[in-house]
N, C-alpha and C positions, 0 to 999 in steps of 0.2 A: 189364887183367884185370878190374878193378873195374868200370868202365864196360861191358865187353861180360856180365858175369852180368849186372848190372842191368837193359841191354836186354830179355835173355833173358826174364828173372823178370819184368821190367813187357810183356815182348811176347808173341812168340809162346806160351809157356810157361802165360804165364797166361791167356791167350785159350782156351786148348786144355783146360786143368785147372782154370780159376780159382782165387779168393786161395786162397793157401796152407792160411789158417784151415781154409779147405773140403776143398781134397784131400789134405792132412796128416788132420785130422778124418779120412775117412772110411780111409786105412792106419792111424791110429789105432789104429781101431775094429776093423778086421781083422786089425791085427796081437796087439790085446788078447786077440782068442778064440784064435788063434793059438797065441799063446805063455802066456796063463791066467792071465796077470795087466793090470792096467789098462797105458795105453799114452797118454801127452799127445800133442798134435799139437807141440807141440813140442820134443820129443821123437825126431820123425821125422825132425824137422831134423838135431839131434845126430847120430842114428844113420848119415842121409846122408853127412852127414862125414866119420863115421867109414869108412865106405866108400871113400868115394875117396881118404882116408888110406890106408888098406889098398891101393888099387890102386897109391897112389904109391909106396910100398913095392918096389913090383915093374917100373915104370915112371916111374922120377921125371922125367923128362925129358918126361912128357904133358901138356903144356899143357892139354889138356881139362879133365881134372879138376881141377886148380888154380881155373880156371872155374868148374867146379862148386861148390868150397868154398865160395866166394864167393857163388855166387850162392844154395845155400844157408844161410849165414851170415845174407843178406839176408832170405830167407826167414823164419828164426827170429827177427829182431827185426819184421818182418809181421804173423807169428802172437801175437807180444805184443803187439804195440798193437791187435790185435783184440780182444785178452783184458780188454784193462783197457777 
């Protein structure tokens, strides 16, 4: 599971969106007008999570998402080391 997020997030994924810093940054940002208050980039990570936490709820048996968690988990410690 760990190994196939990791792909994901260093491959296609970020080819597609680049680092995280950057496309977390800009939901961010639109999720901060959004919703009317400020918004980290990671943050967005969290929030992901929480998501497909929420999906497993209702399908725990989806390997995808499990995937997903990971991979953004991965993601959120990306967006800190860009920070510092």
């Amino acid at each position: 599971v760990l190994a196939e997020a990791s792909a994901i997030v260093h491959g296609y994924r970020g080819d597609n969106y680049g680092h995280p810093s950057i496309d977390f940054g800009r939901i961010a940002a639109l999720w901060s007008v959004l919703f009317g208050h400020h918004v980290e980039p990671r943050q967005v990570s969290l929030a992901m999570i929480a998501l497909k936490l929420s999906r497993l709820v209702q399908t725990p048996g989806h390997r995808d998402s499990v995937v997903d968690i990971a991979g953004y988990a991965e993601t959120w410690g990306m967006v800190g080391e860009r920070e510092q």
